[in-house]
Backbone as a chain_set.jsonl record, in Angstrom:
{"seq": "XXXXXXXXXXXXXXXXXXXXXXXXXXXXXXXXXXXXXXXXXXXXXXXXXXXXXXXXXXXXXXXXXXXXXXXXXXXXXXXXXXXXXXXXXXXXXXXX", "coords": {"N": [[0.852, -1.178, 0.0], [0.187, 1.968, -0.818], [2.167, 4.806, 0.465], [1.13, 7.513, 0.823], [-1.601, 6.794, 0.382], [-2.393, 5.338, 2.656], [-1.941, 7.356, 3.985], [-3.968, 8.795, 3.432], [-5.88, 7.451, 4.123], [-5.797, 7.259, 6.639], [-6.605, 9.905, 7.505], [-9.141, 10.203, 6.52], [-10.198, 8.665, 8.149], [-10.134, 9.791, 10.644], [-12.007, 11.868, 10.626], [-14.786, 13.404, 11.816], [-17.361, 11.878, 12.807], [-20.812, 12.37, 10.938], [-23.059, 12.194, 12.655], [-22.041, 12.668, 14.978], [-22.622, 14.74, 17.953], [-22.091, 18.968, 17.651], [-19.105, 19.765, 19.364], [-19.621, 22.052, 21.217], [-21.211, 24.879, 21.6], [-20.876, 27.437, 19.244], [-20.373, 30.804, 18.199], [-22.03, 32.243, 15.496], [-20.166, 33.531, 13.661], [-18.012, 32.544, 14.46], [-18.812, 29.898, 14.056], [-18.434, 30.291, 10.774], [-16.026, 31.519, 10.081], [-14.832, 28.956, 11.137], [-15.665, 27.033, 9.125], [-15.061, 28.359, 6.5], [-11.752, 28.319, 6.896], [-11.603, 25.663, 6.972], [-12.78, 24.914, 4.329], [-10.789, 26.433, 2.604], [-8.261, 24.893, 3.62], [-9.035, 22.503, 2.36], [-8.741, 22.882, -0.883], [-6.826, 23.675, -0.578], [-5.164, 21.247, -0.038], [-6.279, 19.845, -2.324], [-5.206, 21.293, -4.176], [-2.034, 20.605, -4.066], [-2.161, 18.156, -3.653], [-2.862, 17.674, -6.596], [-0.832, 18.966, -7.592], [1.225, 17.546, -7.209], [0.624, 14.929, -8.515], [0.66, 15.994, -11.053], [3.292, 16.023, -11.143], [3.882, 12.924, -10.813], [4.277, 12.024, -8.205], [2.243, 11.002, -6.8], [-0.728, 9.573, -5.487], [-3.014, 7.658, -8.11], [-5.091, 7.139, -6.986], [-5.512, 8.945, -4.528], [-5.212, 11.257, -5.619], [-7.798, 11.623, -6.878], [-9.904, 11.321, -4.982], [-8.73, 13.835, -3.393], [-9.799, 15.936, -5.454], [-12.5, 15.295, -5.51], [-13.133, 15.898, -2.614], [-12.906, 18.395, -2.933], [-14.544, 19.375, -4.609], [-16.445, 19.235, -3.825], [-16.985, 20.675, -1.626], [-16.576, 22.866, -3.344], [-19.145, 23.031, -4.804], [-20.498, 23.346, -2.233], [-20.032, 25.799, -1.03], [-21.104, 27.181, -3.362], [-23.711, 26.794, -3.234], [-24.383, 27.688, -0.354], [-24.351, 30.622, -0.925], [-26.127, 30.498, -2.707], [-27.791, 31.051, -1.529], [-28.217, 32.739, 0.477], [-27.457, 35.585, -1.0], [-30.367, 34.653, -2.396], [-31.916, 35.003, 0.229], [-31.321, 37.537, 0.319], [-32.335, 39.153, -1.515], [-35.134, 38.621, -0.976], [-35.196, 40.006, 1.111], [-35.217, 42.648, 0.308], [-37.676, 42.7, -1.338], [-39.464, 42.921, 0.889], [-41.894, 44.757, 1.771], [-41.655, 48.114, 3.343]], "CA": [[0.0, 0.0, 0.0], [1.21, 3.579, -0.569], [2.067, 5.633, 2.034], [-0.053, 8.615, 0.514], [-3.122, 6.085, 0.226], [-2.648, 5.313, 3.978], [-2.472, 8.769, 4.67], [-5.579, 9.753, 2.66], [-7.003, 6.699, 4.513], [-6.393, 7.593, 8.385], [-7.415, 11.273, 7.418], [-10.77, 9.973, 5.877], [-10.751, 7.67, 9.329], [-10.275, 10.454, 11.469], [-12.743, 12.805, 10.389], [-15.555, 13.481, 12.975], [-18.677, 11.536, 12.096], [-21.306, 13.274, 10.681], [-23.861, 12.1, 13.273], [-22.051, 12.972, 16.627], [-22.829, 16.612, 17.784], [-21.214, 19.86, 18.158], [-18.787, 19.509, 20.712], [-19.604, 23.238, 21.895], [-22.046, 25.854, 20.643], [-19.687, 28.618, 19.061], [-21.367, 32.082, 17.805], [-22.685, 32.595, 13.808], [-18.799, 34.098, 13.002], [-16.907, 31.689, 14.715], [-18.646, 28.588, 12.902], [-18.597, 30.7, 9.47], [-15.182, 31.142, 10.554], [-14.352, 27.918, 10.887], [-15.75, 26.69, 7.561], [-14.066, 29.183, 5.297], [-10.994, 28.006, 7.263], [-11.753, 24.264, 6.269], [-12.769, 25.028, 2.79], [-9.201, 26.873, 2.258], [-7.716, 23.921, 3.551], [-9.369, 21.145, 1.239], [-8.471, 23.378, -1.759], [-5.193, 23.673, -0.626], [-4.917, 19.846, -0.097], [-6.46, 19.265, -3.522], [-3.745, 21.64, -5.182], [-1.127, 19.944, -3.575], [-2.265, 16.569, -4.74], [-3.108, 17.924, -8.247], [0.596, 19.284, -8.34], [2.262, 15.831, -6.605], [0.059, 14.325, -9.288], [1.465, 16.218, -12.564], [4.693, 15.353, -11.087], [3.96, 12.045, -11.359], [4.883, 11.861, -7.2], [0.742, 10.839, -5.751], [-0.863, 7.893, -5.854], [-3.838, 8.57, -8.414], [-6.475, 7.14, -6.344], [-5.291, 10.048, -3.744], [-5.752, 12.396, -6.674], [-9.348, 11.429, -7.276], [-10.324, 11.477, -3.305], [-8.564, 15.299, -2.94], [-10.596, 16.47, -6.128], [-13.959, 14.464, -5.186], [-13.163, 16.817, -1.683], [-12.502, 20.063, -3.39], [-15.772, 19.346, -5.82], [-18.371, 19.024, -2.863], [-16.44, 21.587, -1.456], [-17.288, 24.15, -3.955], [-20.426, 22.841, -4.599], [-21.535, 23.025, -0.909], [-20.048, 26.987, -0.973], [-22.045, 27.818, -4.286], [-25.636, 26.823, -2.587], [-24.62, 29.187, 0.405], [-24.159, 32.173, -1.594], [-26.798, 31.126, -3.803], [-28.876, 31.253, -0.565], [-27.508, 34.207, 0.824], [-28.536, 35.82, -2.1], [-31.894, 34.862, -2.565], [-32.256, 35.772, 1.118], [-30.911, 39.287, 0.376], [-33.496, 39.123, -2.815], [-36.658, 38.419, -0.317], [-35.296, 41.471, 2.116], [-35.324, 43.818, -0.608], [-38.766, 42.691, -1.529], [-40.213, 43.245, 2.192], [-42.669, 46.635, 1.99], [-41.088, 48.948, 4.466]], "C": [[0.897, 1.239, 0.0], [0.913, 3.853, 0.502], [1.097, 6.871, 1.849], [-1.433, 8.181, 0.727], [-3.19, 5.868, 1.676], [-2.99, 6.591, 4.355], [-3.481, 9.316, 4.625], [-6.376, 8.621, 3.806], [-7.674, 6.935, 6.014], [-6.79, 8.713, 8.294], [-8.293, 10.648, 7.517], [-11.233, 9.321, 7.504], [-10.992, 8.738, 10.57], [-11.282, 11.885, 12.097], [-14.059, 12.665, 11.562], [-16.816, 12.828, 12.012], [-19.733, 12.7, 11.944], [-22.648, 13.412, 11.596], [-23.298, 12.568, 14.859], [-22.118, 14.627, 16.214], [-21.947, 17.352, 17.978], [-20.495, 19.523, 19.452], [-19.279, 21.146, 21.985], [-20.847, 24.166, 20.846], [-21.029, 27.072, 20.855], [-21.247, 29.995, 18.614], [-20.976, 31.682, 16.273], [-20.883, 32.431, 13.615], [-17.852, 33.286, 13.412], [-17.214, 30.55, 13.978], [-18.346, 29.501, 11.248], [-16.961, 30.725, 9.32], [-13.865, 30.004, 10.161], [-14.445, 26.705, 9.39], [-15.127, 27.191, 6.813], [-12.775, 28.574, 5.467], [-10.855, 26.418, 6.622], [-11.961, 24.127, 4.741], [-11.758, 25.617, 2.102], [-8.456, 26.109, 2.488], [-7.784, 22.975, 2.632], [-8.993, 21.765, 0.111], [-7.147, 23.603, -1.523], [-4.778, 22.083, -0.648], [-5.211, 19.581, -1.403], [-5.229, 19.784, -4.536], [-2.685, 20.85, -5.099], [-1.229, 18.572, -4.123], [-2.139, 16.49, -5.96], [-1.466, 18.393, -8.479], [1.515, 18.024, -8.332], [1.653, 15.114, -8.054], [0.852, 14.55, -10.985], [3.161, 15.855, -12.119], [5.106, 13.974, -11.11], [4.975, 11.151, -9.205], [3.69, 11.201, -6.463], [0.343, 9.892, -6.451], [-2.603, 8.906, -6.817], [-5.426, 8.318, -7.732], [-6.999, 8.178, -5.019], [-5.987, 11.225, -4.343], [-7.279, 12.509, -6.764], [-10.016, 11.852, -6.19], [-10.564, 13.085, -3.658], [-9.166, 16.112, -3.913], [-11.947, 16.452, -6.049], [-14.622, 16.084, -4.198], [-13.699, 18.068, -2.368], [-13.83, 20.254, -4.21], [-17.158, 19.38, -5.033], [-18.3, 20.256, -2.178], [-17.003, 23.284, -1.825], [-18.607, 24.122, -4.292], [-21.029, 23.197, -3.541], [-21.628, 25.09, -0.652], [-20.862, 27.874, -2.128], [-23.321, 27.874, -3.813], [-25.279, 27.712, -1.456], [-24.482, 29.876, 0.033], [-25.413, 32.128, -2.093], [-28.435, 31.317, -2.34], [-28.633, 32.447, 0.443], [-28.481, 35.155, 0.058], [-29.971, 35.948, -2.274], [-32.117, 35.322, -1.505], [-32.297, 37.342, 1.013], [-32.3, 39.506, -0.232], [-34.712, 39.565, -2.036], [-36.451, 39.669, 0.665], [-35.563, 42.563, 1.596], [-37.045, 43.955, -1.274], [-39.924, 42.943, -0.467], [-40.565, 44.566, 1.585], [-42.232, 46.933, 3.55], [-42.173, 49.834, 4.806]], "O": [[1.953, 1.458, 0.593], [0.025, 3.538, 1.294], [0.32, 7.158, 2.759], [-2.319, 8.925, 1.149], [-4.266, 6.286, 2.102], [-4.033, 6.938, 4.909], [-3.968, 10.124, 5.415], [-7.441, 8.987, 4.304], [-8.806, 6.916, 6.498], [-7.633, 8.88, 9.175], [-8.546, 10.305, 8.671], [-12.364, 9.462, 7.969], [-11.909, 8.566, 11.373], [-11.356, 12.532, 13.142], [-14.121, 11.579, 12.139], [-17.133, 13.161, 10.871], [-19.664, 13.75, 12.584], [-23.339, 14.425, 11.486], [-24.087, 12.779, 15.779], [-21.923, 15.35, 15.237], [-20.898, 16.896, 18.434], [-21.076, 19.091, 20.448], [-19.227, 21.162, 23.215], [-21.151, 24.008, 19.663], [-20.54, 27.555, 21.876], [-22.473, 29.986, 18.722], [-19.992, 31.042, 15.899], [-20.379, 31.32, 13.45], [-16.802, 33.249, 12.77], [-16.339, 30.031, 13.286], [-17.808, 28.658, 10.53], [-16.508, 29.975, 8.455], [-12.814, 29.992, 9.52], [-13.635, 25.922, 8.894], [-14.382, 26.421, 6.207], [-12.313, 28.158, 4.404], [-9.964, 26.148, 5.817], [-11.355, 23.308, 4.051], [-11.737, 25.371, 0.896], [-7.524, 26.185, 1.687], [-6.769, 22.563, 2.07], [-8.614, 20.75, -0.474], [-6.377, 23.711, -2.477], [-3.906, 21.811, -1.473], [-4.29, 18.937, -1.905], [-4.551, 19.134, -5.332], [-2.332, 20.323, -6.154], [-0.456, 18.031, -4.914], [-1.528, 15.597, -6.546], [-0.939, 18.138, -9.562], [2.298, 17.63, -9.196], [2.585, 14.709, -8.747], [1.358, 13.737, -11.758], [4.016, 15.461, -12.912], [6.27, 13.64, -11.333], [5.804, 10.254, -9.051], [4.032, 10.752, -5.368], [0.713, 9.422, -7.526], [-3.122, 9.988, -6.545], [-6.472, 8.953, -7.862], [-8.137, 8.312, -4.57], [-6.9, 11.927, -3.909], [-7.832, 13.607, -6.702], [-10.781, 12.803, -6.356], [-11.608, 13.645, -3.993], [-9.234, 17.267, -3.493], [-12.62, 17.407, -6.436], [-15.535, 16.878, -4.423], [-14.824, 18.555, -2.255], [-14.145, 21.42, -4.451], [-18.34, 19.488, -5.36], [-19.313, 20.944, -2.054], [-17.468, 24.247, -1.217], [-19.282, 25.136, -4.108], [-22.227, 23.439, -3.696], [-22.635, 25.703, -0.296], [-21.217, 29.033, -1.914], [-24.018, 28.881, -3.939], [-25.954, 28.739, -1.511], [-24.296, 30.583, 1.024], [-26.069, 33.168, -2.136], [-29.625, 31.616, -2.44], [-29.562, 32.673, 1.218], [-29.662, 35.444, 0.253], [-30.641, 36.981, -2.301], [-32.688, 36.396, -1.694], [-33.104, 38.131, 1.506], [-33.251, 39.954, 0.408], [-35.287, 40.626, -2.28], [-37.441, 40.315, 1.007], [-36.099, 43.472, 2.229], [-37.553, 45.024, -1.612], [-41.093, 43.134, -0.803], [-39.775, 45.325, 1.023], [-42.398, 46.261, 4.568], [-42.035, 50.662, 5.707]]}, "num_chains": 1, "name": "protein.A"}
């Protein structure tokens, strides 16, 4: 087994399930915060793979994973904007 594919594997193992809860209730700006923070990470991890990759240095089933990431990633940040947005949309439509 590669050592990259292990690595991708105990990451993937270590990740917090998606069913246990917050460990803490933070405020609005600290989780928003902390997402932006995580979504600059996985895009930095996917570059990094995608460059190890044209170098011909990453395993490519690594490659596939850290793009998969980076693809739900931006996907998941396009529906909050695009809900943002429409929120703004419906404030502007309130009669004052």
């Amino acid at each position: 087994m590669d050592v990259r594919s292990l690595l991708a594997a105990q990451t993937y193992a270590a990740q917090r399930p998606a069913t246990e809860p917050q460990p803490k209730a933070h405020s609005a700006a600290a989780r928003l915060n902390d997402a932006a923070q995580d979504f600059a990470a996985t895009l930095n991890e996917a570059e990094t793979t995608a460059t190890a990759a044209m170098a011909g240095d990453a395993d490519p089933h690594a490659l596939v994973q850290a793009l998969a990431q980076s693809e739900l990633a931006v996907e998941t940040v396009v529906a909050l904007r695009n809900k943002v947005v429409e929120a703004y949309q419906e404030l502007l439509r309130m009669p004052v």
